[in-house]
N, C-alpha and C positions, 0 to 999 in steps of 0.2 A: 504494500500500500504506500502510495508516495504525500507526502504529505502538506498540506496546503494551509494559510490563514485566509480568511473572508470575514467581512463582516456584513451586516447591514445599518439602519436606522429608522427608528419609528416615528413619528412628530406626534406623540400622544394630543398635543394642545387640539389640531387640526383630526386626529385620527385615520390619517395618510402615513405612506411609507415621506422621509423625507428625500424629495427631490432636491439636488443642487448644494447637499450641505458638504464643504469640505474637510477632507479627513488627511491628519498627516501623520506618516510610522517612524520610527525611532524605533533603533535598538541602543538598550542603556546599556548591556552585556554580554557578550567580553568584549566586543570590540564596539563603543558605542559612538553613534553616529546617525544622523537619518539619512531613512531609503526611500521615499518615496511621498508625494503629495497625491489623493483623488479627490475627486467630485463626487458623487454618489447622482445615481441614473434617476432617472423616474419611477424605479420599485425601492429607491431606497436602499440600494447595492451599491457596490462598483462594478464595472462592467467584466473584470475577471479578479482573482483571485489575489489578495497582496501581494501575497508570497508565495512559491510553488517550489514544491519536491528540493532542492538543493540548497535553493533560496533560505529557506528554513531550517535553522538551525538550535541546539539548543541555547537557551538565554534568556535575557530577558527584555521584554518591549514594551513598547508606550503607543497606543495611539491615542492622539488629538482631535478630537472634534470639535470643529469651530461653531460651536450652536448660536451664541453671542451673533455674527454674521448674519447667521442662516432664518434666526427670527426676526430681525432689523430688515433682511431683504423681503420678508412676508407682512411687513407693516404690521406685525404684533405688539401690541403694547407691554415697553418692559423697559425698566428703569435707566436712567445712566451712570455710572455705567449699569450693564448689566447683571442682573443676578450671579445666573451661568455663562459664561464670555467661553472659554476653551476648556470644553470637560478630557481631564488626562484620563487613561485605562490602563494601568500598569499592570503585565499580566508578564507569566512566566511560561517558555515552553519546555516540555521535559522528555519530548516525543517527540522530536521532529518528523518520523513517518506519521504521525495520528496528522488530524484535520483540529484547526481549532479554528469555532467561528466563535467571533465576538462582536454580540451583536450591543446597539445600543437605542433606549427606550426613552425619549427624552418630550418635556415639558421648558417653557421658561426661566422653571420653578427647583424641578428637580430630574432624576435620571433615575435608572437603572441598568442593568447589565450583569449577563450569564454567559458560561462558557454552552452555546450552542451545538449543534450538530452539522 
């Protein structure tokens, strides 16, 4: 099994996937640095996978999601600054062959997030 990261994102305010919100990865470990900036599609994806089969390795990462942006571009009312401006995800992977999706579930207000399937 070769193994891959994805995530997605919800707009619970809206109760859509969210369209257009950008997402940035970092690995904080061993060798830390970031790898990559998306968009997320119109189901609330990226259009493939962050990381794939080799790509993935053990460590640990961070992604960014710019919510702050992504609800100022929906004309949602929310403070200045912001509530939540960039929610970090620090998660660890210990299986590079396994699949980790990490998805994230987000309001103005608050978030959620689970290691998905």
């Amino acid at each position: 099994m070769a193994g891959k990261l994805s995530t997605h994102v919800l707009d619970l305010n809206a109760g859509r996937p969210a369209a257009g919100l950008k997402i940035a990865l970092r690995r904080l470990a061993p060798d830390p640095g970031p790898l990559k900036t998306v968009v997320t599609n119109a189901d609330g994806r990226t259009d493939q996978p962050l990381l794939l089969a080799a790509e993935l390795a053990v460590g640990t990462y961070e992604l960014e999601f710019h919510v702050g942006e992504y609800f100022a571009a929906r004309g949602v009312p929310v403070a200045t600054p912001p509530f939540l401006d960039i929610v970090p995800v620090r998660f660890g992977v210990a299986d590079p062959s396994a699949s980790y999706h990490v998805p994230l579930l987000v309001t103005p207000w608050a978030y959620n997030t689970y290691r998905g399937s």
